[in-house]
Structures are given as structure tokens and as C-alpha cells.
DSSP file (Angstrom, degrees, kcal/mol; ACC not computed):
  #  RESIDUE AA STRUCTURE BP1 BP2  ACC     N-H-->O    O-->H-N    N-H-->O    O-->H-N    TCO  KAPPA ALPHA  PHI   PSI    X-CA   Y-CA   Z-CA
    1    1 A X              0   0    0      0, 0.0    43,-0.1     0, 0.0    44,-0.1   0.000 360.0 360.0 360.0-159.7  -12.9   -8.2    0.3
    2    2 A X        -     0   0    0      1,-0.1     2,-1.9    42,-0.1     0, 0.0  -0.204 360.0 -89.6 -69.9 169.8  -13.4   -7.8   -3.8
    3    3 A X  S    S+     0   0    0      2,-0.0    18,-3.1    17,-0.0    19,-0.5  -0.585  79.8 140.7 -87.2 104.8  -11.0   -9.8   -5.6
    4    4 A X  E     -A   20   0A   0     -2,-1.9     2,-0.3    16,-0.2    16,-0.2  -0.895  27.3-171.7-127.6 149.8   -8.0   -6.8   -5.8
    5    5 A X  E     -A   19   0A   0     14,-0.7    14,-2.0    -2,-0.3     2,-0.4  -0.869  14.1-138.2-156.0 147.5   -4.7   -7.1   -5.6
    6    6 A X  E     -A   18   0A   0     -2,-0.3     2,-0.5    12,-0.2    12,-0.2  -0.640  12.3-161.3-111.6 152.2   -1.9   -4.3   -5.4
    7    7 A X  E     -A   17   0A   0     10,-3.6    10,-1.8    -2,-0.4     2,-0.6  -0.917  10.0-166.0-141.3 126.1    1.4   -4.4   -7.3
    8    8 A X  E     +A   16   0A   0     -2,-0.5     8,-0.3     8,-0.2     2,-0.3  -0.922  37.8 157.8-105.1  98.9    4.4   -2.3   -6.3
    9    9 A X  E     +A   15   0A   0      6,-1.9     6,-3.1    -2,-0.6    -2,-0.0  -0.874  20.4  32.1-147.6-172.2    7.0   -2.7   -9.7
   10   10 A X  S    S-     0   0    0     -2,-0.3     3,-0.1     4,-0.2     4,-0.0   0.249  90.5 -33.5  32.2-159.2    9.7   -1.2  -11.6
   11   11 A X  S    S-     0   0    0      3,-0.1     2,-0.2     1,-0.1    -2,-0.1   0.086  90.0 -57.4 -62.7 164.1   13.0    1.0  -10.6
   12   12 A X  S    S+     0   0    0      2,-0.1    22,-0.2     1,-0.1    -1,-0.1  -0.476 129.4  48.8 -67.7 146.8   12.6    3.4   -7.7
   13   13 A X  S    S-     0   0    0     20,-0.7    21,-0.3    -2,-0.2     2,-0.2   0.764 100.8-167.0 -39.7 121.4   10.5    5.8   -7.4
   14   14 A X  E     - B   0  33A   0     19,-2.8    19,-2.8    21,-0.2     2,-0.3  -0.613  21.7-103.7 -92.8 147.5    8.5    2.7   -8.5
   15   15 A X  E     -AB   9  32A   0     -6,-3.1    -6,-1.9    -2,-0.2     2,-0.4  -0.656  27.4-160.4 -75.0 147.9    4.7    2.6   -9.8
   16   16 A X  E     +AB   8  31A   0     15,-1.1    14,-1.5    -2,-0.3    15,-0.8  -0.937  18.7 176.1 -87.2 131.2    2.0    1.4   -7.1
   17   17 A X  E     -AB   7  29A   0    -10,-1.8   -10,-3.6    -2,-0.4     2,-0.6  -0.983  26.3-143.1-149.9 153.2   -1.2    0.3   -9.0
   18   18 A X  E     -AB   6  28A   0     10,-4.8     9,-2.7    -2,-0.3    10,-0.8  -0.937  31.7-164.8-104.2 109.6   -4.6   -1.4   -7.6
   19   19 A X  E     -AB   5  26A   0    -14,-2.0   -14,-0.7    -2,-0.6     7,-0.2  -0.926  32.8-109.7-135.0 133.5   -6.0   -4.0  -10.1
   20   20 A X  E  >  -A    4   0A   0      5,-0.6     4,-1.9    -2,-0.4     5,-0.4   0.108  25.2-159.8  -2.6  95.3   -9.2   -6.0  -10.8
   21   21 A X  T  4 S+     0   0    0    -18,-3.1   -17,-0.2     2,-0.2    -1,-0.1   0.869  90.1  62.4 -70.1 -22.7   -7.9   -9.6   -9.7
   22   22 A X  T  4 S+     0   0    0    -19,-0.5    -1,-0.1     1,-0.2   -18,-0.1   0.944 131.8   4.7 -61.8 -91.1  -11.2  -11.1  -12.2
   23   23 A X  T  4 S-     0   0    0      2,-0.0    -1,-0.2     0, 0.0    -2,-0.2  -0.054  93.9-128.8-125.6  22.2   -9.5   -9.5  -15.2
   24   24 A X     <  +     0   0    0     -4,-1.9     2,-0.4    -5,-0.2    -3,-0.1   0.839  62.0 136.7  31.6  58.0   -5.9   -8.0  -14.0
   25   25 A X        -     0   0    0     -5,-0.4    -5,-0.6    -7,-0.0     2,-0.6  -0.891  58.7 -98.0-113.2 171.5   -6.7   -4.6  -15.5
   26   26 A X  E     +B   19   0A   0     -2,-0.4    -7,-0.2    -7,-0.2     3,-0.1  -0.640  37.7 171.4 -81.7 131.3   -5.8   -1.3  -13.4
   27   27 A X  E     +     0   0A   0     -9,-2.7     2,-0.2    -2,-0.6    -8,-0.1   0.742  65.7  15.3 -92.5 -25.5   -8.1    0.3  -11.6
   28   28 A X  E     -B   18   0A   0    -10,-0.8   -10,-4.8     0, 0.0     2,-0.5  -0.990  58.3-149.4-157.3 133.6   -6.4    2.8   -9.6
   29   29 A X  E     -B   17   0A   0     -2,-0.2   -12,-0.3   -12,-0.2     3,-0.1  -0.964   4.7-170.1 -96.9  98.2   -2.2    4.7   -9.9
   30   30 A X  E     -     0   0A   0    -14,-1.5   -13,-0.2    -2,-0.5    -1,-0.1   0.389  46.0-102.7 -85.3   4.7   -1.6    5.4   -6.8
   31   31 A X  E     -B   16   0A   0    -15,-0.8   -15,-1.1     2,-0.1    -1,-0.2  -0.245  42.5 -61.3 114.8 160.0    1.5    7.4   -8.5
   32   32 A X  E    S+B   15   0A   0    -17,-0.2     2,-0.4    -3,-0.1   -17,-0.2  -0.474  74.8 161.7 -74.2 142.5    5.7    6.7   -8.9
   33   33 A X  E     -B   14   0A   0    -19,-2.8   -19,-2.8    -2,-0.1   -20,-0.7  -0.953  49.3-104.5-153.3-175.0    6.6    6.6   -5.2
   34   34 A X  S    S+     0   0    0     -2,-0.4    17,-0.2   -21,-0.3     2,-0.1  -0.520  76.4 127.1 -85.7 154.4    9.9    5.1   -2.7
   35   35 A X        +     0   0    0     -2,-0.4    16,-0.3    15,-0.3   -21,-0.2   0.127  41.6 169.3-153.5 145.3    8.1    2.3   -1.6
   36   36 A X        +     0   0    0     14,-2.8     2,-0.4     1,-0.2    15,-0.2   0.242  64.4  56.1-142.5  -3.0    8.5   -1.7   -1.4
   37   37 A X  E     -C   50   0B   0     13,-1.5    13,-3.5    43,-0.0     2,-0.5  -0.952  46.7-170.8-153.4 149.8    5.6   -3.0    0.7
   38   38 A X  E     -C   49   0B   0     -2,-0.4     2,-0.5    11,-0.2    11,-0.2  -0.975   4.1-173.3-145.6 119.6    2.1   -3.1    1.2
   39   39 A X  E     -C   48   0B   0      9,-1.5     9,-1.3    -2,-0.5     2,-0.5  -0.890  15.2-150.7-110.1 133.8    0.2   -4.4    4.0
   40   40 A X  E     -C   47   0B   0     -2,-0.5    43,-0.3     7,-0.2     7,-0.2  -0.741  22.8 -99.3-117.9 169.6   -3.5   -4.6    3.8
   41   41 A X        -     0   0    0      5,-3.6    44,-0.1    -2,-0.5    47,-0.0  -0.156  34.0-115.8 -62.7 163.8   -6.2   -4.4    6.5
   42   42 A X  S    S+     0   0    0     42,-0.2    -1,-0.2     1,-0.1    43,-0.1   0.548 121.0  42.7 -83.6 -33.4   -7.8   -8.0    7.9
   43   43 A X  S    S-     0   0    0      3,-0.2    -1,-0.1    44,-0.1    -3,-0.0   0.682 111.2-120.4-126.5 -15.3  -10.9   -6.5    6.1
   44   44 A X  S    S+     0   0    0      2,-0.3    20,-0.2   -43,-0.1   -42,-0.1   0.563  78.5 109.1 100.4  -6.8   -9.7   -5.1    3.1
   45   45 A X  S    S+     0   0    0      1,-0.2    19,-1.0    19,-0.1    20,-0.4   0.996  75.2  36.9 -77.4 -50.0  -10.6   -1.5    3.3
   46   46 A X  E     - D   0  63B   0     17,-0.2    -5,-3.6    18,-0.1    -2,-0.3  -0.761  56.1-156.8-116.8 172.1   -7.1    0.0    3.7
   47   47 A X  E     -CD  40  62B   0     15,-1.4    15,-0.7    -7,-0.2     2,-0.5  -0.857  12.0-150.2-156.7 126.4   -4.0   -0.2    2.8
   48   48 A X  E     -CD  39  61B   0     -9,-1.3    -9,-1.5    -2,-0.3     2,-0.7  -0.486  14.6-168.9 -83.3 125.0   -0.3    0.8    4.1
   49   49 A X  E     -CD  38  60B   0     11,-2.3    11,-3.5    -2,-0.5     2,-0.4  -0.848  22.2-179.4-106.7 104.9    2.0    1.4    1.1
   50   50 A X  E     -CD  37  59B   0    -13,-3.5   -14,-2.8    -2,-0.7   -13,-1.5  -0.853  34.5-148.2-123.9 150.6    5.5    1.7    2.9
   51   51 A X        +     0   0    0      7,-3.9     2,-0.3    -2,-0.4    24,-0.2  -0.831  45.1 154.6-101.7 112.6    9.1    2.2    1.7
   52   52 A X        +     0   0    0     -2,-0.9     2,-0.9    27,-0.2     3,-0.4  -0.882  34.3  33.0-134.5-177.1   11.4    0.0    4.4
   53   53 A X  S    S+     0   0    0     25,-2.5    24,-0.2     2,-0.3    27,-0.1  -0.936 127.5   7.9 120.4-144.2   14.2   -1.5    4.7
   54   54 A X  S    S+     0   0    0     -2,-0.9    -1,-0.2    25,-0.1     2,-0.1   0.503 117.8  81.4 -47.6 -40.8   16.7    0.1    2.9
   55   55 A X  S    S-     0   0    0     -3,-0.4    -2,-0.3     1,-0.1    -4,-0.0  -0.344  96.3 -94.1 -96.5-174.8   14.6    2.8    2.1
   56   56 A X        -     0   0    0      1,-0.2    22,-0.2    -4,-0.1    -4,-0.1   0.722  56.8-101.1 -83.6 -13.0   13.9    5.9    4.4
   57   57 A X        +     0   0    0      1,-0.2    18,-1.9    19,-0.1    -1,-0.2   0.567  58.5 165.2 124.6 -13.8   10.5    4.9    6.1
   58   58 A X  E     - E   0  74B   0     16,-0.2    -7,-3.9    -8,-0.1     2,-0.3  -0.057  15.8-174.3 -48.9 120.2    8.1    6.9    4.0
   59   59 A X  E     -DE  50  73B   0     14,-5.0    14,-2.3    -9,-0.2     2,-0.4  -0.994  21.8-173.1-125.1 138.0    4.2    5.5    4.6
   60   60 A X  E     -DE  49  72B   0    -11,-3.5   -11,-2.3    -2,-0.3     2,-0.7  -0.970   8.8-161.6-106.1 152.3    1.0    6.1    3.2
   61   61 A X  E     +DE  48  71B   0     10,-0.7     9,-1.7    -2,-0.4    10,-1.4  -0.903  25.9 179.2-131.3 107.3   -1.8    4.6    4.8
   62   62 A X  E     -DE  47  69B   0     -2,-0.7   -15,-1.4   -15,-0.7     2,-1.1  -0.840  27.2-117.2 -97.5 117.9   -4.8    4.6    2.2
   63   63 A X  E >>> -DE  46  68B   0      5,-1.5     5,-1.6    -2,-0.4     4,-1.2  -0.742  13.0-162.9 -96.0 121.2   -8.5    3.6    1.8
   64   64 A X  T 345S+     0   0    0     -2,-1.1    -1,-0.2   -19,-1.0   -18,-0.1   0.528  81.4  62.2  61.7 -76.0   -9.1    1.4   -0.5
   65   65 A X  T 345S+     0   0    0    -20,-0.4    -1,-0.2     1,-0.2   -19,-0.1   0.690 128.4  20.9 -74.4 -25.3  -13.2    1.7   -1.0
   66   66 A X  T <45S-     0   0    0     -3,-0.8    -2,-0.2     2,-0.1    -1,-0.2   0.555  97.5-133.1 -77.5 -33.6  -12.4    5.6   -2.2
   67   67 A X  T  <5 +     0   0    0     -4,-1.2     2,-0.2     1,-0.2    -3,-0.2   0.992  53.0 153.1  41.5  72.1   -9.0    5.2   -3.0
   68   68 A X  E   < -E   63   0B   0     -5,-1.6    -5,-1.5     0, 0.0     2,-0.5  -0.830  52.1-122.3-122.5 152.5   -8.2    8.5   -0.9
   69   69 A X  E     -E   62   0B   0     -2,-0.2    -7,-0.2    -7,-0.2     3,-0.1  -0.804  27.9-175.9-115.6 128.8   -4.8    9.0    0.8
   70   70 A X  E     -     0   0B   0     -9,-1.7     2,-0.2    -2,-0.5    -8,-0.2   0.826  66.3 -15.4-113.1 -33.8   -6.0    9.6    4.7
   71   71 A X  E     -E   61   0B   0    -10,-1.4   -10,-0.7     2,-0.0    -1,-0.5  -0.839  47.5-147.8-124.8-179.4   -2.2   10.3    5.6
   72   72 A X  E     +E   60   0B   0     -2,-0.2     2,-0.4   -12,-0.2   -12,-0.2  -0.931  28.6 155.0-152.8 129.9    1.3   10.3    5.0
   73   73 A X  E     -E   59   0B   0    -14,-2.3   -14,-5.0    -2,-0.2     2,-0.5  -0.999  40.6-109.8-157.1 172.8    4.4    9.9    7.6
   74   74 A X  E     -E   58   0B   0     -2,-0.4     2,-0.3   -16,-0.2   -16,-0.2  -0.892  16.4-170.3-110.3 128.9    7.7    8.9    8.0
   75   75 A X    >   -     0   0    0    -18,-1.9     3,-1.2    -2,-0.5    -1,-0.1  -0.663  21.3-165.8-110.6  58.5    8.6    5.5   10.1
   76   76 A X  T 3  S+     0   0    0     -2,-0.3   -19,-0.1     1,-0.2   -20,-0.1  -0.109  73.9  23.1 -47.4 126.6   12.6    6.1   10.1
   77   77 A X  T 3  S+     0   0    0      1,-0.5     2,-0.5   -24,-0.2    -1,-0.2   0.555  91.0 133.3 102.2  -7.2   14.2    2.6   11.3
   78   78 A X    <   +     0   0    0     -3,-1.2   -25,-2.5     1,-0.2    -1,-0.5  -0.619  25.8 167.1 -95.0 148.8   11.2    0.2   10.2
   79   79 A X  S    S+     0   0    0     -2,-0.5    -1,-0.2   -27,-0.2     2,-0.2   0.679  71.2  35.1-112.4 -28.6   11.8   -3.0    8.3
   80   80 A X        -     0   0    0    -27,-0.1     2,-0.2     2,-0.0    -1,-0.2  -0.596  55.5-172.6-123.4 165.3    8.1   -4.4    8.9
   81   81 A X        +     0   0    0     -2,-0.2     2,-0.3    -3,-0.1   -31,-0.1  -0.674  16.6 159.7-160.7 124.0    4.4   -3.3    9.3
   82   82 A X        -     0   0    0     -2,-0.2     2,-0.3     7,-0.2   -41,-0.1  -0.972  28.9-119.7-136.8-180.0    1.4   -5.0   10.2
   83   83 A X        -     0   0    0    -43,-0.3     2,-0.1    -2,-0.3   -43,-0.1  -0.752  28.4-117.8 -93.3 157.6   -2.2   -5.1   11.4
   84   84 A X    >   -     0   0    0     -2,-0.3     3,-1.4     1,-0.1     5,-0.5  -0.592  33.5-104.1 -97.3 165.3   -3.6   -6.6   14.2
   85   85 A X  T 3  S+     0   0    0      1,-0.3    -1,-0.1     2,-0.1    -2,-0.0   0.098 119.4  55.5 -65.6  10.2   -6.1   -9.1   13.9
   86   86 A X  T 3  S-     0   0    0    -43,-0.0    -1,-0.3     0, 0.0    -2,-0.0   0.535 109.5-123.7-120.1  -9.5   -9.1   -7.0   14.7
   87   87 A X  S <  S+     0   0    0     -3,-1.4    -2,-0.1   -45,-0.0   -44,-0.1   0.386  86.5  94.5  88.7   7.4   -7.9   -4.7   11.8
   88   88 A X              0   0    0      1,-0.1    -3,-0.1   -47,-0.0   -47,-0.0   0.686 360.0 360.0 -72.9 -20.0   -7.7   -1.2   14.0
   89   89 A X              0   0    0     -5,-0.5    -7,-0.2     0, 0.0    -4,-0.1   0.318 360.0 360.0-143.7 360.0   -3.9   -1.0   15.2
């Protein structure tokens, strides 16, 4: 997709931010949140921003090309998240 890349940093609730890989400025805050990992779509449209692990399971799963929040749930008991290669499931 465009050259983006998203960066999950400092202490908990930690910022998530979307930024311009060309010139590493921000484009988009997606807010202080629980969260430690980010999986992105095969295509680059969305992307799930999840707190696991350690933390309680909290996801949002977000598109990208709006940068709109299409849900939010809790995945008690996950360590991992991905997509499958056709970039539905």
C-alpha cells in the first residue's frame, strides 16, 4: 500500500500513531490506548491494534484509507493475531 508505517510507543496507556514512511511525520493519533501490537491487512487497508499478552485482550480493528474505528472487542487469552493470506479472516 502507501508507504505508512504505525508505531505503538511510550508507557501504558501508550500512544498509537500512523506516519508518512517518505517523511516520518504523523498523519493520524489514533489516541493513548492498552495496546502492544499491530497487525496489518495483506493489502494494507486495515489494521488490528491489539493489547496481548500480558495485557487484557483489548482490539480495535481499523481502516486505514479513512482512518475510522469499524469496531472494538475484547480477545481475553490471546498472545497473537493475524490475517490470512487472502486478507478477509
Amino acid at each position: 500500500r502507501n508507504n505508512e508505517f504505525l508505531v505503538i510507543s511510550g508507557m501504558m496507556p501508550a500512544e498509537a500513531a500512523l506516519y508518512d514512511g517518505a517523511k516520518c511525520k504523523k498523519k493520524f493519533v489514533f489516541g493513548k490506548v492498552k495496546r502492544n501490537t499491530v497487525t496489518w491487512n495483506p493489502f494494507g487497508r486495515f489494521c488490528v491494534l491489539g493489547g496481548y499478552g500480558n495485557l487484557a485482550g483489548d482490539t480495535d480493528f481499523w481502516d486505514i484509507s479513512d482512518q475510522s474505528l469499524m469496531t472494538s472487542t475484547r480477545l481475553e487469552c490471546v498472545t497473537q493475531c493475524a490475517y490470512a493470506p487472502d486478507g478477509e479472516h
